[in-house]
N, C-alpha and C positions, 0 to 999 in steps of 0.2 A: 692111700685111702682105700678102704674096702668096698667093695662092691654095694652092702648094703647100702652106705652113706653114700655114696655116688648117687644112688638110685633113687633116695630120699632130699637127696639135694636138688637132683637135678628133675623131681616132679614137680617139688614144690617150686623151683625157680620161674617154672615152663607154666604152670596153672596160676602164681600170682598174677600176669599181666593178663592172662582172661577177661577177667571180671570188669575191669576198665575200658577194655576195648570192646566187649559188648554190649554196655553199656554208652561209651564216649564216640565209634567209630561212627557211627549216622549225624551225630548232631555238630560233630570236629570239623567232616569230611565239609558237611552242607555250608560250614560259616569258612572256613579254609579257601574253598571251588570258588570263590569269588574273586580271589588275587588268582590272575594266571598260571602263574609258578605251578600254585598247589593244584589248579583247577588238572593241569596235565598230567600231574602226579598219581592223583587220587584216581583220574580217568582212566591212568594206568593199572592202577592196582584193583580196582574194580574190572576190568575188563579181563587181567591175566586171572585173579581170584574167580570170577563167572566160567572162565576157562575150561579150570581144573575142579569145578563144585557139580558136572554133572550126576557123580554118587551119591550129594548130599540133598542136592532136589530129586531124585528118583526116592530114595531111601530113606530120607531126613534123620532122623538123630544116629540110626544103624550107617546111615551112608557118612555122616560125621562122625563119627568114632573111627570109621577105616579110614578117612582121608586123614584124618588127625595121627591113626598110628602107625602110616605107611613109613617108615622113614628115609623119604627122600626128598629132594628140592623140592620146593615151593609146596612141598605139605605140612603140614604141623599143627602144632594149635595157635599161632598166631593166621596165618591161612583161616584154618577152620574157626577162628572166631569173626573174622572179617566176612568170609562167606557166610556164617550165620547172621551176622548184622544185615546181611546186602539182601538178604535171602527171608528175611524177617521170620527167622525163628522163634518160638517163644524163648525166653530167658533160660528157666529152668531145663529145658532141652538141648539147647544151646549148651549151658556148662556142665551139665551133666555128661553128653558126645565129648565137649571137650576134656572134658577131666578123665572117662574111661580111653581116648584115645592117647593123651597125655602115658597114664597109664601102659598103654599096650605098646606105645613106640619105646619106653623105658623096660619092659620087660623085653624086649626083640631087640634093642642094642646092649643092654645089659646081656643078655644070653652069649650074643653073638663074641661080645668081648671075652669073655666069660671062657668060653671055646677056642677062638683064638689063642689066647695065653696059656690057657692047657695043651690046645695044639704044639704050639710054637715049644712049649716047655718038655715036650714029650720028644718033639724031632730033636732038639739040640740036648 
């Protein structure tokens, strides 16, 4: 697979589940929390998400965009759409961070790979 289509695959794959979970994550979480199971679940994932979102309430959409294109654990745009919900972002702000972050973690692995195999192909 070539790089482009890697790179077109895999934003679009990362941005469709956005839209639903900014939309779905407040009102899922709120009818969910009532069976115990999920109540701890959800308690978890709001608490570790609040955690790691102190660049996105200082910063708001610019501090969502970096959390979203850092890429490493527990950042990303599934992260950063949950923090946006939790964090009641407006919408359009919300997908917008999430979409240019999406964006900038796919050009930063894409690069890195990128270099890698030119590296790798140039020692051997």
């Amino acid at each position: 697979m070539t790089f482009q289509k890697a790179f077109v695959l895999a934003v679009i794959g990362n941005a469709i589940p956005v839209i639903p979970m900014l939309f779905l994550f407040q009102p899922v979480s709120k009818r969910l929390r009532k069976l115990k199971a999920f109540s701890r679940f959800f308690s978890w994932i709001e608490a570790r998400t609040l955690k790691n979102s102190d660049s996105i309430q200082k910063y708001e959409m610019l501090g969502l965009v970096l959390f979203v294109a850092i890429p490493l654990p527990m950042t990303g745009a599934y992260s950063g759409a949950i923090a946006a919900s939790l964090l009641k972002m407006k919408f359009r702000y919300a997908l917008i961070g999430n979409i240019l972050g999406i964006l900038g973690a796919a050009f930063i692995v894409t690069a890195l790979c990128a270099f890698g195999i030119i590296g790798w192909q140039s020692i051997h």
